[in-house]
C-alpha positions in Angstrom: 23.6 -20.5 -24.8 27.4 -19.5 -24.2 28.1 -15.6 -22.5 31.7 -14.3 -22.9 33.5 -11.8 -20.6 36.5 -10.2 -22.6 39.4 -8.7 -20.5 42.7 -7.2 -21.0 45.1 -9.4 -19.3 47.6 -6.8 -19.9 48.2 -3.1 -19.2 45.5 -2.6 -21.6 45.7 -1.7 -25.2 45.8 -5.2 -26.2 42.9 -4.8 -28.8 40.3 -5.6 -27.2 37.6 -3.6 -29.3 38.4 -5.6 -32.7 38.4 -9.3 -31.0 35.1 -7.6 -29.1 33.7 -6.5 -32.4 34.6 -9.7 -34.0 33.1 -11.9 -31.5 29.3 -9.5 -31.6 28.9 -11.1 -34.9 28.1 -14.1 -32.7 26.2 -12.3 -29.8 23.1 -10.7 -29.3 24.0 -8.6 -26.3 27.3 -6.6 -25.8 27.4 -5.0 -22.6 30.6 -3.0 -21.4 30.7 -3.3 -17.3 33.7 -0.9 -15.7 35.7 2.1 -16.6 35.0 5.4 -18.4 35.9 7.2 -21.0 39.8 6.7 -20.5 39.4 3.6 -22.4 39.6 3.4 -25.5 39.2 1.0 -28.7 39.7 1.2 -32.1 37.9 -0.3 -35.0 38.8 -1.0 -38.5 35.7 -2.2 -40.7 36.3 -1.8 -44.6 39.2 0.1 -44.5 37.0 2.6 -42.0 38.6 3.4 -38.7 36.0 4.1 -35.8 37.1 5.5 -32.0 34.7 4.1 -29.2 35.6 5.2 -25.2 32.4 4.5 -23.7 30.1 2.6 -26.2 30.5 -1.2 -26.4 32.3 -2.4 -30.0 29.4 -4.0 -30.3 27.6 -0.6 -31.5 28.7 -0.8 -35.1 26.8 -3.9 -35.6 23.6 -3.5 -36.8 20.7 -5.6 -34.6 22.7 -5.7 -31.7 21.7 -4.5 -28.5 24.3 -2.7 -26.6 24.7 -2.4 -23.0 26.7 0.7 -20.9 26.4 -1.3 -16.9 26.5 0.2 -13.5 30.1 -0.7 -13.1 31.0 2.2 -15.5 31.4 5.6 -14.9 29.5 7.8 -17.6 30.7 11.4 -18.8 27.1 12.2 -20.1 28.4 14.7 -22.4 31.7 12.5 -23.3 28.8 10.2 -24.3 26.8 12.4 -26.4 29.7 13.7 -28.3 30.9 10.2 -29.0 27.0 9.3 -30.2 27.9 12.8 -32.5 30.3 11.6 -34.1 29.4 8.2 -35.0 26.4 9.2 -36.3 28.6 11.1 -38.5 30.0 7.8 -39.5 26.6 6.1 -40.8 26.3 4.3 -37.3 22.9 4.6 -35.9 22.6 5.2 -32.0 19.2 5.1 -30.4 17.7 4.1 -27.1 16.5 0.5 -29.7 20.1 -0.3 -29.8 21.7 1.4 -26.7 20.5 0.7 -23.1 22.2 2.4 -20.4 21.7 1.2 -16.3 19.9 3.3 -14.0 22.1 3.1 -11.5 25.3 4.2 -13.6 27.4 7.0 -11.8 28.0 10.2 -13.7 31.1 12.0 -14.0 30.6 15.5 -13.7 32.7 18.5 -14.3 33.5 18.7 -10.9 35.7 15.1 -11.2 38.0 16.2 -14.2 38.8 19.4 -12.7 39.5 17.9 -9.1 41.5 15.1 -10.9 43.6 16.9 -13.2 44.6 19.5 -10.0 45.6 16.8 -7.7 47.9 15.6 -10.5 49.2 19.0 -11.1 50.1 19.3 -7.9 51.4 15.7 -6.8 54.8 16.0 -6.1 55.3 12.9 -4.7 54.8 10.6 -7.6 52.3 10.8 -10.3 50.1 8.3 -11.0 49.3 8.7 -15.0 45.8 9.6 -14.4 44.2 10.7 -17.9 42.7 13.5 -16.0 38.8 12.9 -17.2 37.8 12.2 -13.6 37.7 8.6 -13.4 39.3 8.3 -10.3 36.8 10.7 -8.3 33.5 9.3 -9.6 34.5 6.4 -8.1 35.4 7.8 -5.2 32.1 9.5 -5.0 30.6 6.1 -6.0 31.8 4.2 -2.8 31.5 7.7 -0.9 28.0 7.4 -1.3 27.6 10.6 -2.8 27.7 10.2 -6.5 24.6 11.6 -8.8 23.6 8.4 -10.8 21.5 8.5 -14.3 18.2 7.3 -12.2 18.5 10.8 -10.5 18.5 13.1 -13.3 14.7 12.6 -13.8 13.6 14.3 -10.6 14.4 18.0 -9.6 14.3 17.6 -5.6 16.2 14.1 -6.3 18.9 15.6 -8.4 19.3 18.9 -5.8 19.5 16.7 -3.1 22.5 14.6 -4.4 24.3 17.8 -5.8 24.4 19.2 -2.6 25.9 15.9 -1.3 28.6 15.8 -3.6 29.5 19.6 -3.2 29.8 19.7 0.6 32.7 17.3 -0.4 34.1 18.9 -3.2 33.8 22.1 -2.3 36.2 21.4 1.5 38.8 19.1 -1.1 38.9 22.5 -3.5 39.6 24.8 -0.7 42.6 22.9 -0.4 43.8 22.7 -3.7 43.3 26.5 -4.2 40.5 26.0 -6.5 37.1 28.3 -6.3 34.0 26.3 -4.8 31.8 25.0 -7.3 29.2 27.1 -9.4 26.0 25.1 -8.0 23.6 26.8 -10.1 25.7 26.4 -13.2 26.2 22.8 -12.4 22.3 22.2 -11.7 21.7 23.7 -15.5 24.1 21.6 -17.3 22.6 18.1 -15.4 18.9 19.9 -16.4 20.0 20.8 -20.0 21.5 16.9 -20.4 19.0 14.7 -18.9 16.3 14.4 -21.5 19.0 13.4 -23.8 20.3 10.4 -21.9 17.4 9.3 -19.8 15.9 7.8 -23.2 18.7 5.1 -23.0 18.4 4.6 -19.3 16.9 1.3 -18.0 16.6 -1.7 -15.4 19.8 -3.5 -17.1 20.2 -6.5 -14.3 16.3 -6.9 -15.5 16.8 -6.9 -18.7 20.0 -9.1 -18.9 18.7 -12.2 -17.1 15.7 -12.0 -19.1 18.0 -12.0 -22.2 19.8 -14.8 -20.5 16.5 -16.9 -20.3 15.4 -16.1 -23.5 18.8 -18.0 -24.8 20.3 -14.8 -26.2 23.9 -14.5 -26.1 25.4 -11.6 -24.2 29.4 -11.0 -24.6 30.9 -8.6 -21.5 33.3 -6.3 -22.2 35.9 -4.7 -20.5 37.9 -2.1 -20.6 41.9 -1.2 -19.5 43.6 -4.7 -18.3 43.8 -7.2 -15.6 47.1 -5.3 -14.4 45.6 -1.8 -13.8 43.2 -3.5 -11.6 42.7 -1.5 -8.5 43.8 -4.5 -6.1 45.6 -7.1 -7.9 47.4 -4.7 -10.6 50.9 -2.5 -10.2 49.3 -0.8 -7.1 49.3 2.7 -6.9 49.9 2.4 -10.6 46.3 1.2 -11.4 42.5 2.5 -12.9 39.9 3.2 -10.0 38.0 0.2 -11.1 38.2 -3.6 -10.9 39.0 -4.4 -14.3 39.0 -8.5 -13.9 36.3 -11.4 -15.1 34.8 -10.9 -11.6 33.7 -7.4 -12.5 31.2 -8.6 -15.4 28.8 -9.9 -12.7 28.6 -7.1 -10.4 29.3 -4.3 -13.4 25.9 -5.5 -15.0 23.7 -7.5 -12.5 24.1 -10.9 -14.0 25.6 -13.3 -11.4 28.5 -15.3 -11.9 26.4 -18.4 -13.2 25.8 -16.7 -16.4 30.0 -16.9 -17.9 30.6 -19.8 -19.5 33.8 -18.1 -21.2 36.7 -16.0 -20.5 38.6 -14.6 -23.1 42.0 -12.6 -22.2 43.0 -10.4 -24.4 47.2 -10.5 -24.9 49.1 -8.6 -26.9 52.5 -10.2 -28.4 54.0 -7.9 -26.8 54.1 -6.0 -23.7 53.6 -2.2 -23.6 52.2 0.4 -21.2 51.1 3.9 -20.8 52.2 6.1 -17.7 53.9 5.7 -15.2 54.8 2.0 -12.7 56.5 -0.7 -13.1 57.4 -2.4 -16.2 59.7 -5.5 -15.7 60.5 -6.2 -19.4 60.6 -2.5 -20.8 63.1 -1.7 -23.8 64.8 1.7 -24.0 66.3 0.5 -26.9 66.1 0.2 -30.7 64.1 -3.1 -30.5 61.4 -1.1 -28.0 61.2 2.1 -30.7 60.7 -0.4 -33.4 57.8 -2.5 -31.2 56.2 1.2 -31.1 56.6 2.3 -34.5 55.0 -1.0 -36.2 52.3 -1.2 -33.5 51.3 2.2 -33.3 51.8 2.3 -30.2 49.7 5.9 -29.3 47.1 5.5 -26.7 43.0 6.0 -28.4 42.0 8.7 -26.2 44.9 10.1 -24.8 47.6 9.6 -27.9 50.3 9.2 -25.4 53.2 7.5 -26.4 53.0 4.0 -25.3 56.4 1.9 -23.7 56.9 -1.1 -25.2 58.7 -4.3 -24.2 59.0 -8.1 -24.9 56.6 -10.6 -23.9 56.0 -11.0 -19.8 55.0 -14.8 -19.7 55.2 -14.3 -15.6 52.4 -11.2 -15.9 49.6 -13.0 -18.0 50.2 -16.4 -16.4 49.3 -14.2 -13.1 46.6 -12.6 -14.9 44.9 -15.5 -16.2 44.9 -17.0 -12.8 43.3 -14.0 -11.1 40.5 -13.8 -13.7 39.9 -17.4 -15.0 40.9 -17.0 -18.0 39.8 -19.9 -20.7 41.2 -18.9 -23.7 43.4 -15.9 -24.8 43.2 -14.1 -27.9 46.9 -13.2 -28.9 46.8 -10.1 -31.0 49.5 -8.0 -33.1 51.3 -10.9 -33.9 52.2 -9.5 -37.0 54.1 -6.5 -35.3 57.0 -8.8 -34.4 57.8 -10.1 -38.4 61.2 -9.5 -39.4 62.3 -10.0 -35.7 65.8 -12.0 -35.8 65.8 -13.0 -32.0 62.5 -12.6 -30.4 62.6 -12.8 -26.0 59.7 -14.3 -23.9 60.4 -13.0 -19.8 59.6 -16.8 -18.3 60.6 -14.9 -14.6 61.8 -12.9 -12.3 65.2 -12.3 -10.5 65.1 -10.4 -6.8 68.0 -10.0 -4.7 69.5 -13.5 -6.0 66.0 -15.5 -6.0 63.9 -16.5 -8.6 60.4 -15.6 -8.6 57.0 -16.8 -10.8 54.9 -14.2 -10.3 55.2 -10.4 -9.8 55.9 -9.3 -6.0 52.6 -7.6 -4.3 55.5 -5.0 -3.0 56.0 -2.0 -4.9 59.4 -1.4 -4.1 60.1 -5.0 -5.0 57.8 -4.8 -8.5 60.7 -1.9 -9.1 63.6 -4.1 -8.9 62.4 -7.5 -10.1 64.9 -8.1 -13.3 63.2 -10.5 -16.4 64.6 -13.8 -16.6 64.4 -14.3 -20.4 64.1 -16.9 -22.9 65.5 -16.3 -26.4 63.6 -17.5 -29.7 64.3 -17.4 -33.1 62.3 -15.4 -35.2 60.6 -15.0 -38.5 61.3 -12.9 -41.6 57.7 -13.5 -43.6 55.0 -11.7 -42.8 52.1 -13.2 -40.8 50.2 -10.0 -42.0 46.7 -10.4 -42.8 46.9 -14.4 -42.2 44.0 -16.0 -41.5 44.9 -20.0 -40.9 47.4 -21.4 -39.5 48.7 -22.3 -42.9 49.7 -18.7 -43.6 51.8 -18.8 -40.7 55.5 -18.7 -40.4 57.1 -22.3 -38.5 58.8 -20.3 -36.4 55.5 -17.6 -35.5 53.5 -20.9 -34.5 56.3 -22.0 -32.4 56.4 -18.8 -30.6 52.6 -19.1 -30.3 52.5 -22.6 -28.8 55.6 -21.6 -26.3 53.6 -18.7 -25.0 50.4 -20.9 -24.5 52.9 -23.1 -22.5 54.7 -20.6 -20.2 51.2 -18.5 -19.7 49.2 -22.3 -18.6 46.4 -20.8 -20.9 45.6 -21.9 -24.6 45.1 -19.4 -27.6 41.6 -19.3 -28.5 42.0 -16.5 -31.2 45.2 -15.1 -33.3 44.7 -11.4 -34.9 47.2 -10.9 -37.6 46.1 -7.3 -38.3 43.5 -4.8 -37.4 40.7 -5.4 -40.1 38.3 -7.3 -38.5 38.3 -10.5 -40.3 42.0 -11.1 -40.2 41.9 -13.3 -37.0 42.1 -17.2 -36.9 39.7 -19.3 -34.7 41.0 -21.9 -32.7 38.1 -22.3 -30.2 34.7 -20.3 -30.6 34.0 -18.8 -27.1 30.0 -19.0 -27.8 30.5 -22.7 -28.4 28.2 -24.6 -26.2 
């Protein structure tokens, strides 16, 4: 049977947890592989709105197993109050329909803190970090010094790695002017939260090649986008994580054998939270009306997002570096009542033309978007759910973006309800 990886091929906030949600109708495994609780995705089910950051889409479907991998960073009590408060919602969450790697890293309260004072105090150049301590988990991860899930069920285990950790944190605090960690205080909030998550915590490579065997299908899912990646996105500008196809294998123990499917996620648009480069940004009145009609405010953080037209050059790059085999194009229906609509097809530096985005970050500042201009459409593709009910000019624009990006559309979302998406090519098709 067909496996799917899902990615952002943008700066994220593409809406990825409705096409993710959409295509769990077809899996039996949904299994989120890198990030934390930055992310975040928003359902709309029935006119009901539901906020996930750590738990795969995949969790309002009822007989689906979901799957939190080793690639991701967990905020255990991030986690319980997100289980809290969909619960609330009718949405049952038990270790029968939530599995959760042994081997996950924890964010602690020791990673916000340190995060959100090296950005207080970063004079230099922020980077737009969220301040929930993604970036030091994963520094502790690959620091070998992280406390992982596996840990919390043994005292002299769990001691051991604290004491690790702190003899780190405790030198980069001095620094900062911060007080050395309470160990005692940070030993009893690990104890007091351990036999609530350790319930969900089990072999997951195990379990997901014996799904695999077993024929079951088992859709991965990101989180962020292919451009915040921590090597091939806008460098420093990025998420601590890889956040291409790649990362499905090694974020969940399944080797690279088991994707048949990759399906980018990419907005009609372009927009972007924090701070980098942004080629195709509008400071205008056609950027304040891309945000207005898209919502443009970030799930978890509700930061205003910027906004700007399509970047052909970026996703072409993107579906490259992830092997990408379809895209689904969402928020079509943001650009109705467009007169002129502009595609960036490439970039001018210092009187060349370029294809691709400079590895350079002084160069990714001063690239200028070579644009293409297309007419655009006054109906509404709102809702649409065949290609009948689209605009002449909307499918033009479609097909031209499949061209410039080398990629073809797999899906079209027209709005966020779940069901208002076209298929053009099912993913879990054999």
């Amino acid at each position: 049977m067909a496996n799917v990886v899902v990615v952002g091929a943008q700066w994220g906030d593409e809406g990825k947890g409705k096409i993710v949600d959409w295509l769990s109708e077809r899996a039996d495994v949904i299994a989120r592989f890198q990030g934390g609780h930055n992310a975040g995705h928003t359902l709309v089910i029935d006119g009901e709105v539901f906020k996930l950051s750590l738990l795969p889409s995949g969790i309002v479907r009822k007989g689906k197993r979901s799957v939190i991998g080793n690639g991701v960073v967990l905020d255990p009590w991030a986690l319980m109050d997100e289980i809290e408060r969909l619960t609330a919602q009718g949405v049952e969450v038990t270790p029968a329909n939530l599995m959760i790697a042994e081997n996950t890293p924890l964010i602690l309260p020791v990673h916000g803190e340190l995060d959100r004072a090296r950005e207080d105090q970063n004079a230099v150049a922020k980077i737009g970090t969220t301040g929930r301590g993604i970036g030091p988990a994963y520094e502790d991860k690959v620091g070998r010094r992280t406390v992982r899930v596996a840990d919390l069920a043994d005292k002299a285990t769990l001691e051991s790695r604290v004491d690790r950790l702190l003899v780190h944190h405790d030198a980069l605090r001095r620094g900062l002017g911060l007080p050395e960690v309470d160990r005692a205080a940070l030993l009893a909030k690990l104890e007091e939260i351990a036999p609530k998550l350790l319930p969900f915590a089990a072999p997951v490579w195990k379990v997901l090649n014996e799904d695999r065997r077993a024929g079951k299908r088992i859709l991965f899912e990101g989180a962020q986008g292919a451009l915040l990646d921590i090597d091939f996105g806008t460098y420093p500008f990025v998420t601590s994580s890889n956040t291409m196809a790649g990362m499905a294998s090694t974020g969940t123990g399944l080797g690279p054998g088991a994707v048949d499917f990759v399906l980018g996620i990419v907005k009609a648009y372009t927009t972007r939270v924090g701070e980098g480069p942004f080629p195709t940004e509008l400071d205008d009145d056609n950027g304040q009306r891309l945000g207005e009609r898209g919502h443009e405010f970030g799930t978890v953080t509700g930061r205003k997002r910027r906004c700007g037209w399509f970047d052909a050059v970026l996703v072409r790059q993107t579906c490259a570096t992830s092997g990408v085999s379809g895209i689904a194009l969402t928020k079509l229906d943001v650009l109705d009542g467009f007169e002129k609509l502009n595609i960036c097809t490439g970039y001018e530096l210092d009187g060349e033309t370029l294809d691709y985005l400079p590895t350079a970050a002084d160069q990714q500042a001063r690239v200028k978007p070579i644009y293409e201009t297309m007419d655009g459409w006054s109906e509404s593709t709102a809702g649409a759910r065949s290609w009948a009910d689209l605009p002449a000019a909307a499918i033009k624009y479609v097909r031209r973006v499949e061209e410039l990006i080398q990629c073809p559309v797999a899906l079209l979302s027209t709005s966020p309800e779940r069901d208002d998406t076209i298929l053009v090519t099912d993913p879990f098709a054999d």
